[in-house]
N, C-alpha and C positions, 0 to 999 in steps of 0.2 A: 245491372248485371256486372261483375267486375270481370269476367274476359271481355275485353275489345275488340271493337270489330277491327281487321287488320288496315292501315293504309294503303289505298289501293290509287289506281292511275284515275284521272276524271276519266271512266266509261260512261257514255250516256244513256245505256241498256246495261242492264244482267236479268240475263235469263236463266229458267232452271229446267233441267227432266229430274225424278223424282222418283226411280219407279222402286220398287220393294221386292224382295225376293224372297214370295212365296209361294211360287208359281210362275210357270214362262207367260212371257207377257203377249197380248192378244192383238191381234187389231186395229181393236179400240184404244189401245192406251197408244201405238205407233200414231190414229192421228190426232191424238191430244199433241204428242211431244210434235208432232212433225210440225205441226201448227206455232209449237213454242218455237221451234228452231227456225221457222220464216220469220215468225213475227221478229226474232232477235235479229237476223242476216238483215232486213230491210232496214234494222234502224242501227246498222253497225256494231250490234253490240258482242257483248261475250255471254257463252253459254255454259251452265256448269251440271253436272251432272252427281248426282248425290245419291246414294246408297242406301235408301231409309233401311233398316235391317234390324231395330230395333228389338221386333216379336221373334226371340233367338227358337221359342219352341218351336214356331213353322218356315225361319230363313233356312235353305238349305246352299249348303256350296255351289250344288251342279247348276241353282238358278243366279246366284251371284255371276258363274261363268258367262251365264246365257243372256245375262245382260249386257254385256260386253259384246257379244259377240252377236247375238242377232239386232240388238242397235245400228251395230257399223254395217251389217250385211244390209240392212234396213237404207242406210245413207246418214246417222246421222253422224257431228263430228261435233265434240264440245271441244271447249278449249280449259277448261280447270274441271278434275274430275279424281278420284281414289286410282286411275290407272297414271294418269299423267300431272300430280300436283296442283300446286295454286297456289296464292296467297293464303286462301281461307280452307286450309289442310286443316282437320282430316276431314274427308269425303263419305268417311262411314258414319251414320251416325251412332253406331255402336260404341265409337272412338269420341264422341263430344256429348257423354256423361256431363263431365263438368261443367259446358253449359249449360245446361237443362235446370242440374243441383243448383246453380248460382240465380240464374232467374227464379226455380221453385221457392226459395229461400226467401227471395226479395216478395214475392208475393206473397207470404206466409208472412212476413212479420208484418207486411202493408196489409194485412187483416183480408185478404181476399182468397183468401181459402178457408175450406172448415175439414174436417177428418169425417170419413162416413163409411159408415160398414157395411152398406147397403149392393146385394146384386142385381144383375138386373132380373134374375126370378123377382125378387122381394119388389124392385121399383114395378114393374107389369103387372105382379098380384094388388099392389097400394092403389093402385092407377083404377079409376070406378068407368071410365071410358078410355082405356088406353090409345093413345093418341104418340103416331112416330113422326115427325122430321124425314125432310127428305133423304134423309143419311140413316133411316132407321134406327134413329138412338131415339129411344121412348120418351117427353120431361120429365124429368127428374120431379119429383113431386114436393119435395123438400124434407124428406122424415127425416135427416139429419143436420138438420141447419142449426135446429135452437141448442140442442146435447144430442150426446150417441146413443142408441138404443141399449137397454137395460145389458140386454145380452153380446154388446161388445166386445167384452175382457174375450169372449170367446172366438172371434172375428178378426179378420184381417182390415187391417183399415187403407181405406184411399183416402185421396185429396181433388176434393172440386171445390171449384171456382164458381161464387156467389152471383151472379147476376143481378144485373139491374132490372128487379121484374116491371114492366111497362113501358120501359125504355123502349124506343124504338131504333133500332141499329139499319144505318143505312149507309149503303156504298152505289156507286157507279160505276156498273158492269163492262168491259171493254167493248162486247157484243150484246149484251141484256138488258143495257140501260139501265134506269134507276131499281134497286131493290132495297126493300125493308121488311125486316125479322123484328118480332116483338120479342123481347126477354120474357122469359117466363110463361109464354103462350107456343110460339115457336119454336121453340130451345129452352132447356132448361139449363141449370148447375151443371158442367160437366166437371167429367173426372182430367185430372192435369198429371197426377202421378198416381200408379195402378198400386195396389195391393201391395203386387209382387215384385216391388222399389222400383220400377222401371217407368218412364218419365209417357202419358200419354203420346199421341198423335198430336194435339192441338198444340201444347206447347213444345213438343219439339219442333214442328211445322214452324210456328210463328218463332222460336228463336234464331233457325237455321237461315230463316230466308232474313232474317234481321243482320246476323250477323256477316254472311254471305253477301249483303246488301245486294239482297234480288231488288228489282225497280219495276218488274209485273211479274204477276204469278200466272201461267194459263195450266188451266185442270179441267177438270168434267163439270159437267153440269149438277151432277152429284153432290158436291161439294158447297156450294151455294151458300148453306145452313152454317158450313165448317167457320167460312168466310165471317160470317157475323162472328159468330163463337171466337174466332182467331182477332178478330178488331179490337174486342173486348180486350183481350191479351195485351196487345198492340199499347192497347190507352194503359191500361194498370203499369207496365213495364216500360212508359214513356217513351217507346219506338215510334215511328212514321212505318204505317203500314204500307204496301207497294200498291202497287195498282193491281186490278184482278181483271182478268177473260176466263168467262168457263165455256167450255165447247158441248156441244149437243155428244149427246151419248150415242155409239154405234147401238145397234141390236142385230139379235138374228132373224132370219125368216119367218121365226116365231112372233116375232117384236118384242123377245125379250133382251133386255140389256144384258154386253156383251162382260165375260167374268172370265176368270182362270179355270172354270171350269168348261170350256168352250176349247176342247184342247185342237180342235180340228182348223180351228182361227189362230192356234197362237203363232206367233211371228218362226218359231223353231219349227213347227211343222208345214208351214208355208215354204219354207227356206227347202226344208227336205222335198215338198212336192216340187221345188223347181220355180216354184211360184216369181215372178218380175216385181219388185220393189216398186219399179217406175210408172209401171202399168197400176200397179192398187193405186199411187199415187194419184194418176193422171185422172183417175176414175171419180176421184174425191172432189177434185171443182178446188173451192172456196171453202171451205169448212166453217170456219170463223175469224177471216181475213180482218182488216179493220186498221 
């Protein structure tokens, strides 16, 4: 990639919150980060807070606000973040386009992508036993690897990332221990840059925390799948990927897992019931200590 990552101080930790603003955030996503933010304090390091806000059709203002602001009511404090600077400015990723373009580029002429016109109606209908990932993205079955389908001139085109089908991708979970995803069976091709020119989740994920020079990443359990998919990246674009902790997912009473649409949990109306930050905390134990 030709931006650099910035000279920074020997930190012996960077850590990150991540959270997106399409929706007030819940719960569940306060003890993912709470969890990032101890794991960082124990091992002295610094914490940065990043703005994913890429999906401009569903970012709206009032939740940019509210990330701000029920974070710190919450307790938490980073130290480099889109309110208070850093070395690795800007914080939005709406603002570090040009990363994205510069790595997409470099993968693109290093032959690791291919252009595909394909939605996911078309990949679900292709699919003879439709089969999702724990992140709910279907495999990709491969109709566009070898050429585009006849009817592309009329189609908007993406860009995925070719996988090593049989490859076995394996990493060592902070709290999960050993895990391994097969290419091609668990995961397929995904998409890196959308249709509508705007750069995936997976690579900008993996460029941000490259450049940023995260040293762990903790997220949900969710993500797991993302994890392989993002190492791949990691290897084609010759970065060192960080270490990863994924933490068990809240749910509701239901036992369904906790979402933006849970607006009765989100952190904003907690706040307004009066609700004690210290008290959910105390209540959590260990979550995924380590």
């Amino acid at each position: 990639m030709e931006n650099r990552s910035p000279e920074l101080p020997n930190t012996p930790y960077r850590g990150r919150l991540a959270p997106s603003p399409t929706g007030y955030m819940h719960l569940g996503h306060a003890r993912t980060f709470w969890e990032a933010q101890e794991r960082c304090r124990a091992r002295g390091g610094t914490l940065i807070l990043r703005n994913e806000n890429l999906d401009q059709a569903r970012c709206r203002p009032e939740f940019v606000a509210a990330i701000f602001e029920d974070l710190h009511w919450f307790g938490f404090d980073w130290q480099e973040g889109p309110d208070c600077g850093g070395p690795c400015a800007p914080y939005h990723q709406s603002q570090r386009v040009t990363f994205y373009r510069d790595a997409f580029e470099r993968l693109k002429s290093d032959g690791f992508l291919y252009p595909c016109v394909c939605s996911r109606k078309d990949i679900e209908a292709a699919l003879a036993a439709p089969h999702a990932s724990d992140d709910q993205e279907p495999v990709y079955p491969g109709t566009c690897r070898q050429a585009l389908r006849p009817d592309s001139a009329a189609r908007k085109i993406s860009w995925r990332f070719r996988v090593p089908d049989g490859e076995t991708i394996s990493f060592t979970d902070g709290r999960l221990g050993g895990q391994c995803f097969v290419a091609g069976r668990d995961f397929g091709d995904f998409v890196v840059w959308r249709h509508d020119n705007v750069p995936a989740y997976q690579l900008a994920c993996t460029v941000d925390d490259a450049t940023m020079r995260i040293t762990e990443v903790v997220r949900g359990a969710d993500l797991l799948v993302s994890t392989a998919r993002q190492i791949l990246l990691y290897r084609a674009l010759g970065l060192e990927p960080p270490a990863f902790v994924h933490c068990p997912l809240m749910t509701d009473d239901a036992g369904l897992r906790l979402s933006k649409r849970h607006d009765s949990l989100s952190l904003r109306q907690l706040r307004i019931r009066g609700e004690s930050p210290q008290a959910m905390r105390s209540a959590w134990g260990g979550v995924c200590s380590g």
